[in-house]
Every structure is written in C-alpha cells, then in structure tokens.
C-alpha positions in Angstrom: -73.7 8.7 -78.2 -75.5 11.7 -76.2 -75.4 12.0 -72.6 -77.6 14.2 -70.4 -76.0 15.4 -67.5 -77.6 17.3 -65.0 -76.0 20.1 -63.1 -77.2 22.5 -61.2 -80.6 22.6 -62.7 -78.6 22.8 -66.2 -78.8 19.9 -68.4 -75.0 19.5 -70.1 -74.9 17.6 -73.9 -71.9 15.9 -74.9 -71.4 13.5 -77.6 -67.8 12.7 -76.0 -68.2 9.0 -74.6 -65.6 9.7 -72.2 -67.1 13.1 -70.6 -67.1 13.8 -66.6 -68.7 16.7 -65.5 -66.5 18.7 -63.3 -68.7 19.2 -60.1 -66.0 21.2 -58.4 -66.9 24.5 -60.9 -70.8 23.7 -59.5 -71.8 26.3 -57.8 -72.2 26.0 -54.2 -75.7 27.4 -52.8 -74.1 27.9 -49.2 -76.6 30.3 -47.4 -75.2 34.0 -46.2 -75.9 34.4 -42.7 -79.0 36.5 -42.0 -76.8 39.7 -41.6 -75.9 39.7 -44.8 -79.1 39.2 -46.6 -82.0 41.8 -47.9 -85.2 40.4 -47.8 -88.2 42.7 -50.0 -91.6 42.0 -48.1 -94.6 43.4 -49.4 -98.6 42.2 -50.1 -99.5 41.0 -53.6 -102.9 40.2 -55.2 -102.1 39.5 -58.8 -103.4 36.0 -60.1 -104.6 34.9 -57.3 -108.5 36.0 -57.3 -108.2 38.7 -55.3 -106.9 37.3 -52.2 -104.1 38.9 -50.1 -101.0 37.1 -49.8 -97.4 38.2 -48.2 -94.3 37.8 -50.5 -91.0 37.5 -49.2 -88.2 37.7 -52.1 -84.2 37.6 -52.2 -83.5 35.1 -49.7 -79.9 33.4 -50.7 -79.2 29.8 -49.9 -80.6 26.2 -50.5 -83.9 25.0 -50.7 -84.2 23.3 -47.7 -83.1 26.4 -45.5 -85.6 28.4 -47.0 -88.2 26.1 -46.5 -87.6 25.9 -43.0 -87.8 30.2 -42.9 -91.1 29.8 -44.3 -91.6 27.2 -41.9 -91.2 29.5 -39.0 -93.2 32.0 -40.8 -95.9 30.5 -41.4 -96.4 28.8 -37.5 -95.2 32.7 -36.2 -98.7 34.3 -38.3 -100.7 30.8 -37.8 -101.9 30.9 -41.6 -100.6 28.7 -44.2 -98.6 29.2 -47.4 -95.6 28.1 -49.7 -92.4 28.2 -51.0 -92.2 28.3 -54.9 -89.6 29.7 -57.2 -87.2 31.2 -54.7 -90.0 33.4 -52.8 -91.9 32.3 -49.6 -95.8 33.2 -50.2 -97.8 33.7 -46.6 -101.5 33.8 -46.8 -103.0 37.3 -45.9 -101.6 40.6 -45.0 -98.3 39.8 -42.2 -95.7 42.9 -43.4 -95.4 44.1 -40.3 -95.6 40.8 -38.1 -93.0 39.4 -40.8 -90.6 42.3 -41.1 -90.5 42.8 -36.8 -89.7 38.5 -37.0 -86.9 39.1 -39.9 -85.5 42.1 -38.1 -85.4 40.0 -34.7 -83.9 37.3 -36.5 -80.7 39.7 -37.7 -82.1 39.8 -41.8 -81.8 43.4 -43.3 -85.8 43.8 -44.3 -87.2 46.5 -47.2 
C-alpha cells in the first residue's frame, strides 16, 4: 500500500504500512525579525502588458506574515496588488515610497 504524505509542500511515498513522518525534522518558517532581512525592490514590466508594477523579493517567514507586509503596503501607496510565489507585487511605480516604509520599519532595503 502507498501513502502520500504531505510535508512541507513535499509529497513523501512510502510503501511501509507502518510509516510516520517525523514532523520534528520539518522545517520551521519562523520569520527573522526585520533587521535581519534584505529586501530587493525594484519596478518590473515583463508579462504583464506593459503596465508598471513594484516587486518586493527575499522576504523570510510564513505566508501569513508576508501577507500582512503586503497588506500594509498596499494601504501605505493606496493601489492594489498581491502576494504570489514568495514576492509582494504593488501596482505602479512605489520604490521610493516602499523602500523609505521598509527602512522605517527596521528592513535592510536594495
């Protein structure tokens, strides 16, 4: 018998009937606080029909917390956006409203 386990966003196969994933070796996704963290801000077009958006990449934590810093974001420039795949996309050009609001906030900004 198979058993799909997931883990971590990894899926685990085992054909042992008696298998019990060890979620102590899971890796934790405990947030650093802001001073330790370097956040890359810059504009981007590409894919997205020419419109400007604002990218902000290499924030380290869980979902949730980085929701919420897009969150904040996103009320500071009054525009809308996401989060997807780790990075928090604003609508239209905010570097230097962004970086002076990461900077105040304690985040290293590039």
């Amino acid at each position: 018998m198979v058993k799909k386990i997931r883990l971590g966003g990894e899926i685990v196969y085992s054909t042992d009937p008696d298998f019990q994933p060890d979620i102590s070796q899971e890796a934790d996704m405990s947030s650093f606080p802001p001073t330790d963290q370097y956040l890359s801000v810059r504009i981007d077009k590409k894919h997205r029909r020419g419109k400007t958006v604002t990218l902000v990449k290499g924030f380290v934590g869980n979902e949730s917390e980085l929701k919420e810093l897009g969150k904040v974001l996103k009320k500071s420039c009054g525009v809308g956006g996401s989060v997807k795949n780790g990075e928090i996309i604003i609508q239209g050009s905010f570097v230097d409203k962004i970086v002076k609001l990461l900077v105040e906030t304690g985040y290293h900004v590039k």
